[in-house]
Each structure stands twice: as structure tokens, then as C-alpha cells.
C-alpha positions in Angstrom: 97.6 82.1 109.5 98.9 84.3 112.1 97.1 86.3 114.6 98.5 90.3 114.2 97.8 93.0 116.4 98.7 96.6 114.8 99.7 99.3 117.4 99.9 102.4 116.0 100.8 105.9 117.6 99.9 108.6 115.3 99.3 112.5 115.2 97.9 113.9 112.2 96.5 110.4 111.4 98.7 108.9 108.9 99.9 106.0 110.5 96.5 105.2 111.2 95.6 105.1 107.3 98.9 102.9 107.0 97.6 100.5 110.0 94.2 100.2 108.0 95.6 99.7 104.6 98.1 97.1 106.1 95.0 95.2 108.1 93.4 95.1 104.4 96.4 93.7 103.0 96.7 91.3 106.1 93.2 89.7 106.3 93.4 89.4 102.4 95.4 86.6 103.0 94.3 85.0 106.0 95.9 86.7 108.9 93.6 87.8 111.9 93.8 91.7 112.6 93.7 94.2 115.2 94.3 97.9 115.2 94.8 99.5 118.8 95.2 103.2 118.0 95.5 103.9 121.5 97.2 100.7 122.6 97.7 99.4 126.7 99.6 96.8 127.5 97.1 94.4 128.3 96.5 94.6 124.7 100.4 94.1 123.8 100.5 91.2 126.0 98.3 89.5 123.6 100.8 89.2 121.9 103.7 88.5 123.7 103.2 84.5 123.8 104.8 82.9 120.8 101.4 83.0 118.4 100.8 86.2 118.4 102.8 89.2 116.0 103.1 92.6 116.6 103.2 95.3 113.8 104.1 98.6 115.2 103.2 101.5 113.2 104.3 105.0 114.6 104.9 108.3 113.6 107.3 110.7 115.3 106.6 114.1 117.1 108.1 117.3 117.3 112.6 115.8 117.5 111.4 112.1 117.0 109.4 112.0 120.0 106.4 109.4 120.7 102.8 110.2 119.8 100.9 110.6 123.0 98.6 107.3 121.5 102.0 105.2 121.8 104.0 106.7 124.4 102.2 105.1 127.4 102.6 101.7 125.8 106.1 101.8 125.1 107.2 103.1 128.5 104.9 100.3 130.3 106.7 97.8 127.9 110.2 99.5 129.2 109.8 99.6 132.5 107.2 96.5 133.2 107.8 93.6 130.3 111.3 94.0 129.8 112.6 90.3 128.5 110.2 88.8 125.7 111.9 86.7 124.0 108.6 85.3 122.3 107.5 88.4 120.8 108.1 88.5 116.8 107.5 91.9 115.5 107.3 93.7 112.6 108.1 97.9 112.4 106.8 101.0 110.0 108.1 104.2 111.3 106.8 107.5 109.6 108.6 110.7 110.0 110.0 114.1 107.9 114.0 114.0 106.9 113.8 117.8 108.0 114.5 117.0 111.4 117.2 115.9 112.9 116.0 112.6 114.7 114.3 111.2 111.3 111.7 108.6 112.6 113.0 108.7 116.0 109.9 106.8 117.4 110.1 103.9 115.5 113.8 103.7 115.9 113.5 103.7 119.7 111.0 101.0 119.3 113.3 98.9 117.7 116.0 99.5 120.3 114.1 98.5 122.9 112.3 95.4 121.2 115.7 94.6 120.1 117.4 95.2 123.7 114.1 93.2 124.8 115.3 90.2 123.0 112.1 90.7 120.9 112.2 89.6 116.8 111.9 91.7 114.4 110.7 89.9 110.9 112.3 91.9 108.2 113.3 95.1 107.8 112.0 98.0 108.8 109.8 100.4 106.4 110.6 104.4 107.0 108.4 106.6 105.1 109.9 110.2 104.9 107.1 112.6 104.5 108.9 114.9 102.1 109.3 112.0 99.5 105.5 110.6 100.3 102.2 112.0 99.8 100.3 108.6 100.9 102.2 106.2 103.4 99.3 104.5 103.1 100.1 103.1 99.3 103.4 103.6 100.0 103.4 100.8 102.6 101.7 98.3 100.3 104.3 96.8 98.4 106.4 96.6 102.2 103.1 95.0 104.2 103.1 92.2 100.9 106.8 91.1 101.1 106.5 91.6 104.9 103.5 89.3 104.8 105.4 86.2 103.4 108.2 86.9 106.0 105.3 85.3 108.3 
């Protein structure tokens, strides 16, 4: 089974109760799991190797901004890692369709991951806020299918 580390960048906490339902789901069947709620990039170099997978779980701030727990980590992995072509990833962005740049975290994770040479397994999940009450059961039926992507 795959060793996952979750990095999550959250505000109010909900991408947090997504990361812990989705390491639930994950160890259920077999997978090794790590949350890092306030992730460096020592622990996102983990992995970066080939065996490793990364699940990146953010919400977005204020015009699709990055959480103050992520935003450290994604501008080391900009301006430090740059090429990482071993990294497979997987991507749950949170946000609220009021605003203008609708899950603008996660999709700037994906750009980069993607302009990285990174690979994303699947699709990514976007939870509007107006539509759900709980991401966290929301995400289930996502974090299952994702799981057999693996």
C-alpha cells in the first residue's frame, strides 16, 4: 500500500475535518497516513521520491488566497523544488462560489504541481461551501474512487 502524506491549509478548520475523514478512509484500506496541518517542506520532500503521494487539501481565503498553514509550503515548493517529476498527487480544494476566484488555492496548487511536472491521480474534488454543510462526508465517496486510482 502507499505511503500518503495529507497537507492541508485551512481557516475555519474544514479542510482539516476533510484531511481526517480522508486519513480514516485511507488507513481503512492499507495506506500509511500523515496529516501536516501546518506543513514545511522537509515534510513535503517525503514525499517527493517516487513512493510517496501527496494529498493536498486546502481551502481558500479572502479572493482565493492561501491559508497562512499552506502558504509557506507552497511558495518554498515554488521557488526551492521546482521540477519533481516523481511526485504523484492527489488535490481537494474547498471554497464558496460567491467569490470570484472559486477555490483559488487549490487551483494554484495544481498549476504549479502541474507546471512542476508533478502527477495528479484523478480529478480534482471542489467543494463549494454554499452547496455543502459537511466537506467532510462530502469528500468520502471522492477519497474511495480516488483511493483505487492508487
Amino acid at each position: 500500500m502507499s505511503k500518503i502524506g495529507i497537507f492541508v491549509g485551512t481557516v475555519y478548520g474544514n479542510s482539516l475535518a476533510v484531511a481526517e475523514s480522508a486519513k480514516e478512509i485511507l488507513e481503512q484500506l492499507g495506506h500509511e497516513i500523515t496529516i501536516f496541518d501546518e506543513p514545511i517542506l522537509n515534510d513535503w520532500q517525503q514525499y517527493n521520491g517516487g513512493e510517496g503521494i501527496a494529498l493536498i487539501i486546502t481551502s481558500s481565503t479572502g479572493q482565493g488566497d492561501l491559508p497562512d498553514t499552506i502558504a509557506p509550503l507552497f511558495y518554498e515548493i515554488q521557488d526551492v523544488v521546482g521540477y519533481q517529476p516523481e511526485l504523484r498527487y492527489g488535490l481537494i480544494a474547498l471554497g464558496d462560489s460567491s467569490y470570484e476566484n472559486f477555490c483559488g488555492a487549490g487551483k494554484r496548487f495544481d498549476e504549479l504541481l502541474t507546471e512542476q511536472s508533478a502527477t495528479r491521480i484523478g480529478d480534482v474534488l471542489f467543494i463549494d461551501a454554499l452547496e455543502e454543510d459537511m466537506p467532510e462526508e462530502y469528500a468520502k465517496s471522492w477519497l474511495q474512487s480516488w483511493a483505487e486510482l492508487l
